[in-house]
ROVEX-315259 format. One record per residue: residue number from 1; x, z, y of N, C-alpha, C, O in turn. Coordinates in Angstrom, 3 decimals. Example, Ala and Ser with C-alpha at 12.3 -4.5 7.8 and 13.67 -1.06 7.14 Angstrom:
% residues 2
{gulo = 1, n_c1 = 13.190, n_c3 = 7.800, n_c2 = -5.690, ca_c1 = 12.300, ca_c3 = 7.800, ca_c2 = -4.500, c_c1 = 13.200, c_c3 = 7.800, c_c2 = -3.300, o_c1 = 14.236, o_c3 = 8.465, o_c2 = -3.319}
{gulo = 2, n_c1 = 12.850, n_c3 = 7.080, n_c2 = -2.250, ca_c1 = 13.670, ca_c3 = 7.140, ca_c2 = -1.060, c_c1 = 12.900, c_c3 = 7.870, c_c2 = 0.030, o_c1 = 13.409, o_c3 = 8.039, o_c2 = 1.138}
This chain:
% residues 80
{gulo = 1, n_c1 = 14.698, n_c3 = -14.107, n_c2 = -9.021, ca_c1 = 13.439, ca_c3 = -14.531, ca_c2 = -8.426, c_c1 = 13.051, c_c3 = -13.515, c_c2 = -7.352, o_c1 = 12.777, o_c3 = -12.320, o_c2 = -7.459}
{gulo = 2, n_c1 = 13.102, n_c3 = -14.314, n_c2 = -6.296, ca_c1 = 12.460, ca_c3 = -13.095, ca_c2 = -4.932, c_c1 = 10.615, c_c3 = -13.000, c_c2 = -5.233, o_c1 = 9.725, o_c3 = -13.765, o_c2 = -5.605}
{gulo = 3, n_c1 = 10.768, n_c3 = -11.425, n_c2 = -4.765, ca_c1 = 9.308, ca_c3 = -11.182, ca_c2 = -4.542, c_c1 = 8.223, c_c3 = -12.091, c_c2 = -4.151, o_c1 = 7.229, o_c3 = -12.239, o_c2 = -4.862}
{gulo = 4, n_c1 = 8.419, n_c3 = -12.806, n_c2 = -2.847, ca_c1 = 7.040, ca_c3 = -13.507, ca_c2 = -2.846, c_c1 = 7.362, c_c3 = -14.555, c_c2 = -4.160, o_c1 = 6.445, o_c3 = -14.605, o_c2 = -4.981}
{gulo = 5, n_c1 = 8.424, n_c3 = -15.300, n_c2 = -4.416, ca_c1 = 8.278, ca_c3 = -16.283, ca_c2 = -5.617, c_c1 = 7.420, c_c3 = -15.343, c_c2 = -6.729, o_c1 = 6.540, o_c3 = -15.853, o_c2 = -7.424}
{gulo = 6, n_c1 = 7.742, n_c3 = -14.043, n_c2 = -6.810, ca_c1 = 6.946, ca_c3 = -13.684, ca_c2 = -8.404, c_c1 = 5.486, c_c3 = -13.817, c_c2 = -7.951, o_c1 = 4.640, o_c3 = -14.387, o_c2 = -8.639}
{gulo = 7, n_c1 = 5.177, n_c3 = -13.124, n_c2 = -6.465, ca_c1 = 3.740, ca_c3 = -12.645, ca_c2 = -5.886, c_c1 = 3.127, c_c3 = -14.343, c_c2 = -5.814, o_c1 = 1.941, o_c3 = -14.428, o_c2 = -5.497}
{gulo = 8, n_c1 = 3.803, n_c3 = -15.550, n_c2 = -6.065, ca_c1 = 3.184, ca_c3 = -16.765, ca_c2 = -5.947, c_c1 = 2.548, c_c3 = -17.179, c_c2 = -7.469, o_c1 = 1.408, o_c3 = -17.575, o_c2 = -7.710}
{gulo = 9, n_c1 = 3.844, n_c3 = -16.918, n_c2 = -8.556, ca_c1 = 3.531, ca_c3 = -17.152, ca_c2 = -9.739, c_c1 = 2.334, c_c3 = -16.572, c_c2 = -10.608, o_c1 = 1.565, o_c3 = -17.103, o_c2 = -11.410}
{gulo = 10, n_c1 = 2.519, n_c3 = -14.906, n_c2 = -10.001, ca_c1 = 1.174, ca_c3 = -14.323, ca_c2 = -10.926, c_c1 = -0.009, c_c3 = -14.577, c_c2 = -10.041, o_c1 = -1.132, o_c3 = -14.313, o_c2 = -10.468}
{gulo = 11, n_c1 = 0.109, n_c3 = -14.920, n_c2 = -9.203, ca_c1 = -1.111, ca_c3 = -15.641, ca_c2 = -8.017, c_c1 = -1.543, c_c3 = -16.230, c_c2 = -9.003, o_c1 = -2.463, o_c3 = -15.773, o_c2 = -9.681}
{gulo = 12, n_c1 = -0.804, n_c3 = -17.626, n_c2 = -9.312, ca_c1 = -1.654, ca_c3 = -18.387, ca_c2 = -10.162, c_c1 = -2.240, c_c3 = -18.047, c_c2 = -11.575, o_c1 = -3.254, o_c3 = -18.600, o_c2 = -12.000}
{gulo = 13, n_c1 = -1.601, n_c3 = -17.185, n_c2 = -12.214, ca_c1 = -2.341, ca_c3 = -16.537, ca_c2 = -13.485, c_c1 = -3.309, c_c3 = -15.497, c_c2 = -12.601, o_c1 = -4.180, o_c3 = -15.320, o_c2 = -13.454}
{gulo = 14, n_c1 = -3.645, n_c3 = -14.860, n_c2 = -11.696, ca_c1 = -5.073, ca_c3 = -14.156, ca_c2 = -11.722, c_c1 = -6.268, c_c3 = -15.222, c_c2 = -11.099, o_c1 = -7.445, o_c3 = -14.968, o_c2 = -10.846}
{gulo = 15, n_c1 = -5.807, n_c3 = -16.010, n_c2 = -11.006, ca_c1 = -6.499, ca_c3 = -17.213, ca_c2 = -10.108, c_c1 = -7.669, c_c3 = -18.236, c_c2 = -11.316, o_c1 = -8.809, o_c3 = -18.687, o_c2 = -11.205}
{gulo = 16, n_c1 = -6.561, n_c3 = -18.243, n_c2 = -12.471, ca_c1 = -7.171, ca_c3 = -19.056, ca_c2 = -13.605, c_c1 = -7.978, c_c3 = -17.622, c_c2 = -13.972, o_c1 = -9.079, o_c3 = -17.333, o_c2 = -13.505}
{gulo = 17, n_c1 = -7.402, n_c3 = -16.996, n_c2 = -14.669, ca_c1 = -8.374, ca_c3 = -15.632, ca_c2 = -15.019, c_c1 = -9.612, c_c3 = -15.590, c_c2 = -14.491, o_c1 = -10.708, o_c3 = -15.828, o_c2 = -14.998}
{gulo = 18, n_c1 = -9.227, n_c3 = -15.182, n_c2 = -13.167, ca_c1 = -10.705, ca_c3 = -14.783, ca_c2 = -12.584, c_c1 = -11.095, c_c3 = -16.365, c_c2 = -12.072, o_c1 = -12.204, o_c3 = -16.494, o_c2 = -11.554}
{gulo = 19, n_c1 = -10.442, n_c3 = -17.273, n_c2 = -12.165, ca_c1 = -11.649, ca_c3 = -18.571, ca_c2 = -11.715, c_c1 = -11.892, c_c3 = -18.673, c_c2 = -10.161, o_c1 = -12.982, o_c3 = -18.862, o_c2 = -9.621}
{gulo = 20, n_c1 = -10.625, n_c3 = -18.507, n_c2 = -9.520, ca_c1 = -11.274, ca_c3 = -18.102, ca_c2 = -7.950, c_c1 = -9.391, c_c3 = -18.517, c_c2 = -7.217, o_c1 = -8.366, o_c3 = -17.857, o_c2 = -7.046}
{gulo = 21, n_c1 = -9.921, n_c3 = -20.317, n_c2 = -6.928, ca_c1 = -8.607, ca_c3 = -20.921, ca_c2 = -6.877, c_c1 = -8.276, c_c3 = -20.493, c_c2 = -5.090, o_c1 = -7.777, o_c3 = -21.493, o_c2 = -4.575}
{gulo = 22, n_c1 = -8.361, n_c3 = -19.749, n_c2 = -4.419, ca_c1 = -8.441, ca_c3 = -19.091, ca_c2 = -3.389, c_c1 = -8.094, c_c3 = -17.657, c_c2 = -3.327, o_c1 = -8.385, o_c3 = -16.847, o_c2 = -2.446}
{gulo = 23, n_c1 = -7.375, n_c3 = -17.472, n_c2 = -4.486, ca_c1 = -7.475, ca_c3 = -15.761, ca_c2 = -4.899, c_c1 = -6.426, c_c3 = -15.663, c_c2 = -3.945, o_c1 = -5.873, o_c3 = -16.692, o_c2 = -3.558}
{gulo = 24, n_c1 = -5.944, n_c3 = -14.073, n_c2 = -3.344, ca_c1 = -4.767, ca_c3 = -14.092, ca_c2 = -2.376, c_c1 = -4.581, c_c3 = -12.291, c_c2 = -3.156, o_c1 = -5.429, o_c3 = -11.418, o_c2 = -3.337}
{gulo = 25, n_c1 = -3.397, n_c3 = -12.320, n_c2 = -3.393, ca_c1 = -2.912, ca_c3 = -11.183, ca_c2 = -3.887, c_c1 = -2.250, c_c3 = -10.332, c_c2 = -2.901, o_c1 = -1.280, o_c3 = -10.780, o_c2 = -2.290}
{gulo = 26, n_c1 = -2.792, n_c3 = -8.836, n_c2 = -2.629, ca_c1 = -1.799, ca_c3 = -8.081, ca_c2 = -1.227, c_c1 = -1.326, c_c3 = -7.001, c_c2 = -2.213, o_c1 = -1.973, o_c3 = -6.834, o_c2 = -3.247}
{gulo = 27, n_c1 = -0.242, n_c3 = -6.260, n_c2 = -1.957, ca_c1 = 0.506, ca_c3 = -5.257, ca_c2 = -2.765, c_c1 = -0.728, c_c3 = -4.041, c_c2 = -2.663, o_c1 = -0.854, o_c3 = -3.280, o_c2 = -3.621}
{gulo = 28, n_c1 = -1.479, n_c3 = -3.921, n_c2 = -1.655, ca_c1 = -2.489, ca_c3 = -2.914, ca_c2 = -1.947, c_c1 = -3.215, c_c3 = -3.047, c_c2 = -2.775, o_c1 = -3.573, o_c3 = -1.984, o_c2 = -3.282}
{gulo = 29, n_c1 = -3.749, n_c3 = -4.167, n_c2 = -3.297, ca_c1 = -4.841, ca_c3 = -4.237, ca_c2 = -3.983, c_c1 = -4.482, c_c3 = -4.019, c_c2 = -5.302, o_c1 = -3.507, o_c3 = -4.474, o_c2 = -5.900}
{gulo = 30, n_c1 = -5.621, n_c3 = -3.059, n_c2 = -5.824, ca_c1 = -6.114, ca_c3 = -2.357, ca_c2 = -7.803, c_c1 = -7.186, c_c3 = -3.332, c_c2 = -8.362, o_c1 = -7.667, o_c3 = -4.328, o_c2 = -7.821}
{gulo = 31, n_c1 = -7.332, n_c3 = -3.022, n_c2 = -9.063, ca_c1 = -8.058, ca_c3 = -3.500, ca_c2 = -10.178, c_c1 = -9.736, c_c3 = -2.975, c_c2 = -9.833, o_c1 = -10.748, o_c3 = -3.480, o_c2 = -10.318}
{gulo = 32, n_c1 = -9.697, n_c3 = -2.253, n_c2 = -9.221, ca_c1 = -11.126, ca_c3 = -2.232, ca_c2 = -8.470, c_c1 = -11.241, c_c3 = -2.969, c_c2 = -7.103, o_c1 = -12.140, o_c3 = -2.863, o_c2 = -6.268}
{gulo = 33, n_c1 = -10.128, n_c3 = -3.736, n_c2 = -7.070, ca_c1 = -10.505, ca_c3 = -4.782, ca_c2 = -5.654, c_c1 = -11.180, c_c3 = -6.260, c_c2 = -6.370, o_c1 = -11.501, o_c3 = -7.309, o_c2 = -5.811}
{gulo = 34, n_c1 = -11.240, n_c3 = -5.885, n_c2 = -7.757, ca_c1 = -11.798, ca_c3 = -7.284, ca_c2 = -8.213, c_c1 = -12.632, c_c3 = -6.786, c_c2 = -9.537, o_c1 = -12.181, o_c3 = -6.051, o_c2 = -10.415}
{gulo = 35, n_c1 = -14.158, n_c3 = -7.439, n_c2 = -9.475, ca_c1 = -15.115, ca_c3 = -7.329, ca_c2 = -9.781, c_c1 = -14.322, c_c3 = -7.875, c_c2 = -11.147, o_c1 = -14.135, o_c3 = -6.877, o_c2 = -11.844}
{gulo = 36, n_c1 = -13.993, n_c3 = -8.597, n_c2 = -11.550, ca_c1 = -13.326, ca_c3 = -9.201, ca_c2 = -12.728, c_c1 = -12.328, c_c3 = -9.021, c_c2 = -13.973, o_c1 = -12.037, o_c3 = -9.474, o_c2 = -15.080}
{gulo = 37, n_c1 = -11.967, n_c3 = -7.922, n_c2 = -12.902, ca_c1 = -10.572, ca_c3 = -6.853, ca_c2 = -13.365, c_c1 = -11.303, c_c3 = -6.045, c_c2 = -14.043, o_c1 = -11.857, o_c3 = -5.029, o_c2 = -13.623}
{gulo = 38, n_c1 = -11.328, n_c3 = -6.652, n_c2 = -15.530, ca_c1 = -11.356, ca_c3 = -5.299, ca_c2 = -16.512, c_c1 = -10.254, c_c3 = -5.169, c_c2 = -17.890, o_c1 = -9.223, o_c3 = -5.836, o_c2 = -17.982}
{gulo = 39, n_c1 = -10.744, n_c3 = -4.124, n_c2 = -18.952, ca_c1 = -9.531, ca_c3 = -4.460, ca_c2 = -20.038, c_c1 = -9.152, c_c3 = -5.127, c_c2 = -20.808, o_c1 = -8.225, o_c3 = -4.854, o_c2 = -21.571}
{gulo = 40, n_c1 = -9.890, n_c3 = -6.328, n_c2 = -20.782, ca_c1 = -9.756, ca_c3 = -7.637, ca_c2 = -21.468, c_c1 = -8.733, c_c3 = -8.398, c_c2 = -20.523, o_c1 = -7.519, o_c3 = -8.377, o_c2 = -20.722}
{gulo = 41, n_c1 = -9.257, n_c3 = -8.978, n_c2 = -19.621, ca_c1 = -8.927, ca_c3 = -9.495, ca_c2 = -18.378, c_c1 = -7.342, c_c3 = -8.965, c_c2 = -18.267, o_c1 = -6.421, o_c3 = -9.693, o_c2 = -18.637}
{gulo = 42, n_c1 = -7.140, n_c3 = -7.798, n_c2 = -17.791, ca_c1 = -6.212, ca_c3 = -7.126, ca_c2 = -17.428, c_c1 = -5.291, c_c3 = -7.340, c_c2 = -18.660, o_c1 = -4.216, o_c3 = -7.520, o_c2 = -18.088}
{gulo = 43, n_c1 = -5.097, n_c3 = -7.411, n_c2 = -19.645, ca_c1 = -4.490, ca_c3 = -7.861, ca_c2 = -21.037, c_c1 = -4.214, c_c3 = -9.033, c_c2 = -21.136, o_c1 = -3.111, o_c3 = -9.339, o_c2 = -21.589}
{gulo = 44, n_c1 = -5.114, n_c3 = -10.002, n_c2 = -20.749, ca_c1 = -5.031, ca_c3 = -11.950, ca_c2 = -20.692, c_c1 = -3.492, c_c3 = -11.769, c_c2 = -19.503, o_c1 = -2.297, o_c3 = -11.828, o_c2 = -19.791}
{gulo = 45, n_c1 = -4.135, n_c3 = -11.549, n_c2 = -18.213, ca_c1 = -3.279, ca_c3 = -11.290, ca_c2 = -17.110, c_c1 = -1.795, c_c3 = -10.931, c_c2 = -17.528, o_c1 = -0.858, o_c3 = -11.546, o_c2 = -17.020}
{gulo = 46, n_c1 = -1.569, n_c3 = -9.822, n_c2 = -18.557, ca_c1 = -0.461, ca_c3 = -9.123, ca_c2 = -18.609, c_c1 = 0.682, c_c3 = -10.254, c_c2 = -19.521, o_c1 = 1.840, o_c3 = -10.648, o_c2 = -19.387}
{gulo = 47, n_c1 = -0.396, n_c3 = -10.443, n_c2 = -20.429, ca_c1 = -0.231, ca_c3 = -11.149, ca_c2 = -21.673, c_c1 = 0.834, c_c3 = -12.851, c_c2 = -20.496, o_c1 = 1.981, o_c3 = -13.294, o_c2 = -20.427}
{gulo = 48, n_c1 = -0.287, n_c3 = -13.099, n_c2 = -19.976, ca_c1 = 0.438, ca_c3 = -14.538, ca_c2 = -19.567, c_c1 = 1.069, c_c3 = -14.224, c_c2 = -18.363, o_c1 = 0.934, o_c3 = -15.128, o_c2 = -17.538}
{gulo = 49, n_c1 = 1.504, n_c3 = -13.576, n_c2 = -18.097, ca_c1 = 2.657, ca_c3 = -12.826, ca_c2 = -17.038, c_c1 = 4.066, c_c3 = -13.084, c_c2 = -17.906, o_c1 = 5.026, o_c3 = -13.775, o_c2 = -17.563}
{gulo = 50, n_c1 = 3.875, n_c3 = -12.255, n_c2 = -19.228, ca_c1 = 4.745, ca_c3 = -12.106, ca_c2 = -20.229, c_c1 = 5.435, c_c3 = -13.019, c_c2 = -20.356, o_c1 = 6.658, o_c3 = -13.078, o_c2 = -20.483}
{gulo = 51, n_c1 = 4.401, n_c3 = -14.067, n_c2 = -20.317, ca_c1 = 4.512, ca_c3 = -15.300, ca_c2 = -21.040, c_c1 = 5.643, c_c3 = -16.367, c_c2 = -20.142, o_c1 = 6.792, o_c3 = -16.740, o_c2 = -20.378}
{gulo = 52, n_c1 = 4.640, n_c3 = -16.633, n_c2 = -18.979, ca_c1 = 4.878, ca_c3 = -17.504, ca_c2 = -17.958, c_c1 = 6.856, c_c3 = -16.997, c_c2 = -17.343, o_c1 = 7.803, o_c3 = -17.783, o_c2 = -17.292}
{gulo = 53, n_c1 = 6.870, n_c3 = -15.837, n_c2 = -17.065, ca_c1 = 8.730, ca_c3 = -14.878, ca_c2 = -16.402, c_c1 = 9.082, c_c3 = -14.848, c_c2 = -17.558, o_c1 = 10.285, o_c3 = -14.644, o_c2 = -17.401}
{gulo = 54, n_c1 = 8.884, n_c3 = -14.915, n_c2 = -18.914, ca_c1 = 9.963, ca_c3 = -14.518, ca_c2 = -20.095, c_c1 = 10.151, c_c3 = -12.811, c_c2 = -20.087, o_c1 = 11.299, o_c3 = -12.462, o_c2 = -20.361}
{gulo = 55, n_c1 = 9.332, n_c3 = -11.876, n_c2 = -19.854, ca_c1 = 9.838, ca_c3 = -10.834, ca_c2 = -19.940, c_c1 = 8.253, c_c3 = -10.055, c_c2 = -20.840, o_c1 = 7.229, o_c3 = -10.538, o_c2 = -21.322}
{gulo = 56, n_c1 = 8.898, n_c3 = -8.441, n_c2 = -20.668, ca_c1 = 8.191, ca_c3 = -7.747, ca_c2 = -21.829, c_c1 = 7.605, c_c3 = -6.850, c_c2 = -21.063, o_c1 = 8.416, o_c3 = -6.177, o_c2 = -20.426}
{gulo = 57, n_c1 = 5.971, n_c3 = -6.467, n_c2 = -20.808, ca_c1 = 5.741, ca_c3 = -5.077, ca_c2 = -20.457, c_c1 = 5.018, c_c3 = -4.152, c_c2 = -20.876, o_c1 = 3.795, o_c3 = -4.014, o_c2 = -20.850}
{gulo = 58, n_c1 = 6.019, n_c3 = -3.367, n_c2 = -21.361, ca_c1 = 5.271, ca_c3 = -1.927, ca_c2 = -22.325, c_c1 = 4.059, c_c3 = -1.241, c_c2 = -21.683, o_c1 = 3.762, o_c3 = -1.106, o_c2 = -20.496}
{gulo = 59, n_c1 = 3.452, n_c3 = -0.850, n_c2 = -22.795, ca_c1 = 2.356, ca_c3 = -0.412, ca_c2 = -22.912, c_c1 = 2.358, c_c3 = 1.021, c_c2 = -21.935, o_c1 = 1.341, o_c3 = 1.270, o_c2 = -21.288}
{gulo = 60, n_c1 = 3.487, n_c3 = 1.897, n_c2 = -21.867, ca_c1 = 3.767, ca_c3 = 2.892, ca_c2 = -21.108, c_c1 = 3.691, c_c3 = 2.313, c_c2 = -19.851, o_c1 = 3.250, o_c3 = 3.123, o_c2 = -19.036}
{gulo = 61, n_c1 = 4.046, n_c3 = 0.809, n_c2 = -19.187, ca_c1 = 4.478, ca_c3 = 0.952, ca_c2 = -18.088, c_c1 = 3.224, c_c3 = -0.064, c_c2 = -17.660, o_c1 = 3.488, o_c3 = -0.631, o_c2 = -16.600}
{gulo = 62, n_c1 = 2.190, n_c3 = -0.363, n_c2 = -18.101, ca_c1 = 0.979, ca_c3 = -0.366, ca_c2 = -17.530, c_c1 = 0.406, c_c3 = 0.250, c_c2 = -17.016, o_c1 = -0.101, o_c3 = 0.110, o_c2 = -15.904}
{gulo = 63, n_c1 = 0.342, n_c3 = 1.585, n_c2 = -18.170, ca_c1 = -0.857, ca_c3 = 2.626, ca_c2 = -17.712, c_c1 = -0.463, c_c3 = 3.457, c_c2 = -16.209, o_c1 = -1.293, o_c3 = 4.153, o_c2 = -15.623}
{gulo = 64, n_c1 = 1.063, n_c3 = 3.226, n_c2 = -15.678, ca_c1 = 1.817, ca_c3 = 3.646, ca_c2 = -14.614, c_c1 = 1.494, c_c3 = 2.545, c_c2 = -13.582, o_c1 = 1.478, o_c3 = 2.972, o_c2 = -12.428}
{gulo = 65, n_c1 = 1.313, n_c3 = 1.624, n_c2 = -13.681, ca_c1 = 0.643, ca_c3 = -0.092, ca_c2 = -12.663, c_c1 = -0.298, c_c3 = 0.953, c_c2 = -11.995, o_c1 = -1.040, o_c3 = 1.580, o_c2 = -12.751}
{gulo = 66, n_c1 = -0.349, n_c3 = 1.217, n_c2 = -10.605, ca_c1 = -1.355, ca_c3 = 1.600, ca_c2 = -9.863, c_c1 = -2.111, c_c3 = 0.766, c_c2 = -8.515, o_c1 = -2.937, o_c3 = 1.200, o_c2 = -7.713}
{gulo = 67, n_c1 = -1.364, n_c3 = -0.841, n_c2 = -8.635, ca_c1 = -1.151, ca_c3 = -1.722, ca_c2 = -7.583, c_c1 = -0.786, c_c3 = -2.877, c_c2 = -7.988, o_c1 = -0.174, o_c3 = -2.908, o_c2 = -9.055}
{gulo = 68, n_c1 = -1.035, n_c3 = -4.103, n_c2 = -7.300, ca_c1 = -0.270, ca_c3 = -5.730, ca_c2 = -7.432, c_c1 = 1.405, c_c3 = -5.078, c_c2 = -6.715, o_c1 = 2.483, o_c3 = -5.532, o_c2 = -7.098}
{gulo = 69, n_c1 = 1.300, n_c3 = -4.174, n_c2 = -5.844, ca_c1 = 2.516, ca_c3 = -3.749, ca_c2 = -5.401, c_c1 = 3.333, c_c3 = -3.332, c_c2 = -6.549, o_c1 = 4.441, o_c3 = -3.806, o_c2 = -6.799}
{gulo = 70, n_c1 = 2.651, n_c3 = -2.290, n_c2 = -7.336, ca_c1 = 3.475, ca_c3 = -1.772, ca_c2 = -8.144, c_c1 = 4.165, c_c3 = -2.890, c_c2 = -9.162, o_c1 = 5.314, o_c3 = -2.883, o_c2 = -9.603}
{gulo = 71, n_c1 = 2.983, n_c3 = -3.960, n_c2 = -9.422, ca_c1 = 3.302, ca_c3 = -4.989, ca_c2 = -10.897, c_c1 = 4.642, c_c3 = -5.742, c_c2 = -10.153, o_c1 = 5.717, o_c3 = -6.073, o_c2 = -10.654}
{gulo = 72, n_c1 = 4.103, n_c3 = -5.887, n_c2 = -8.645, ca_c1 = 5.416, ca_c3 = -6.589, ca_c2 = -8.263, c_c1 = 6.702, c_c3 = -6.178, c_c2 = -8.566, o_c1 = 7.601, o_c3 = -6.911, o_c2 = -8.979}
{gulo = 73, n_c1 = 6.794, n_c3 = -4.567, n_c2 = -8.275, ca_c1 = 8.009, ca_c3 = -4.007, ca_c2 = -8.220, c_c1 = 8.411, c_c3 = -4.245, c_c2 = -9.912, o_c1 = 9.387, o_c3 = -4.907, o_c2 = -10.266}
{gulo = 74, n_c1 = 7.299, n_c3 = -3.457, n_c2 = -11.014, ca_c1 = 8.054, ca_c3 = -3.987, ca_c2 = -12.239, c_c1 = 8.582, c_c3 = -5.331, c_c2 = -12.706, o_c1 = 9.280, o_c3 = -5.562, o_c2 = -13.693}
{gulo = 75, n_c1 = 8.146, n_c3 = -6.099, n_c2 = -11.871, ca_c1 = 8.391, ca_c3 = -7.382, ca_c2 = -12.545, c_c1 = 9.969, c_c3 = -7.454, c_c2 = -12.082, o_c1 = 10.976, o_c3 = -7.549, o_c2 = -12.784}
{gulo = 76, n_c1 = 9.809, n_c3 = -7.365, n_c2 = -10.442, ca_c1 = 11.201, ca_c3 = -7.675, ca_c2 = -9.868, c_c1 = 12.644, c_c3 = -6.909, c_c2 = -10.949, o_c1 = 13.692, o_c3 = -7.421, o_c2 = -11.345}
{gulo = 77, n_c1 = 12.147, n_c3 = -5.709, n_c2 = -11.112, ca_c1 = 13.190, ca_c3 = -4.935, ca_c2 = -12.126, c_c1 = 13.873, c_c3 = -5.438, c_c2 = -13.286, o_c1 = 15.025, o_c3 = -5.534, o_c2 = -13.707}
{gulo = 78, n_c1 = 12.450, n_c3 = -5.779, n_c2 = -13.709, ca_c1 = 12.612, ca_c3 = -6.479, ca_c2 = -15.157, c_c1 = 13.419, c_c3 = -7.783, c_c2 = -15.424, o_c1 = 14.054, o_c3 = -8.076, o_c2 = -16.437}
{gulo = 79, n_c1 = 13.194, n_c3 = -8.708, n_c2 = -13.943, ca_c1 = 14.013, ca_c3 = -9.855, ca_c2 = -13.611, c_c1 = 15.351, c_c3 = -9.678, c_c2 = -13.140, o_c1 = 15.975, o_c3 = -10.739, o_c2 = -13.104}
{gulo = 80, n_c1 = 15.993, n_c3 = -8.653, n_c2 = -12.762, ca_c1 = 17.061, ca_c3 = -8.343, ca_c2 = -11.926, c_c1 = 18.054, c_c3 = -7.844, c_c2 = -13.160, o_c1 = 19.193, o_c3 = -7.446, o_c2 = -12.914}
């Protein structure tokens, strides 16, 4: 799966989350670029990420997520 395909897919899981069918995801943006983004949220998000690619992401390699850039890059890894 190429990058923008993943950056399309979790599009649509932060989109249902936060309720905002217009959401546009840039590799810069944290979790303080969205009023919505908290540790519940951020857990639903991770959780149906998990869910949706078939893959696993440890608890270590969250607290290292400093970016949609960064989630991108783990995901791509994790898929490759």
């Amino acid at each position: 799966m190429e990058r923008d395909e993943i950056r399309i897919a979790i599009t649509g899981v932060f989109s249902k989350v936060f309720k905002d069918p217009n959401l546009v995801l840039k590799d810069e943006y944290s979790a303080t670029d969205f009023d919505k983004w908290d540790s519940i949220n951020n857990m639903i998000i991770m959780t149906r990420i998990e869910k949706l690619l078939n893959i696993n992401i440890e608890t270590a390699e969250l607290i290292e997520l400093k970016s949609v850039g960064d989630l991108l890059t783990l995901i791509e890894n994790k898929l490759s």
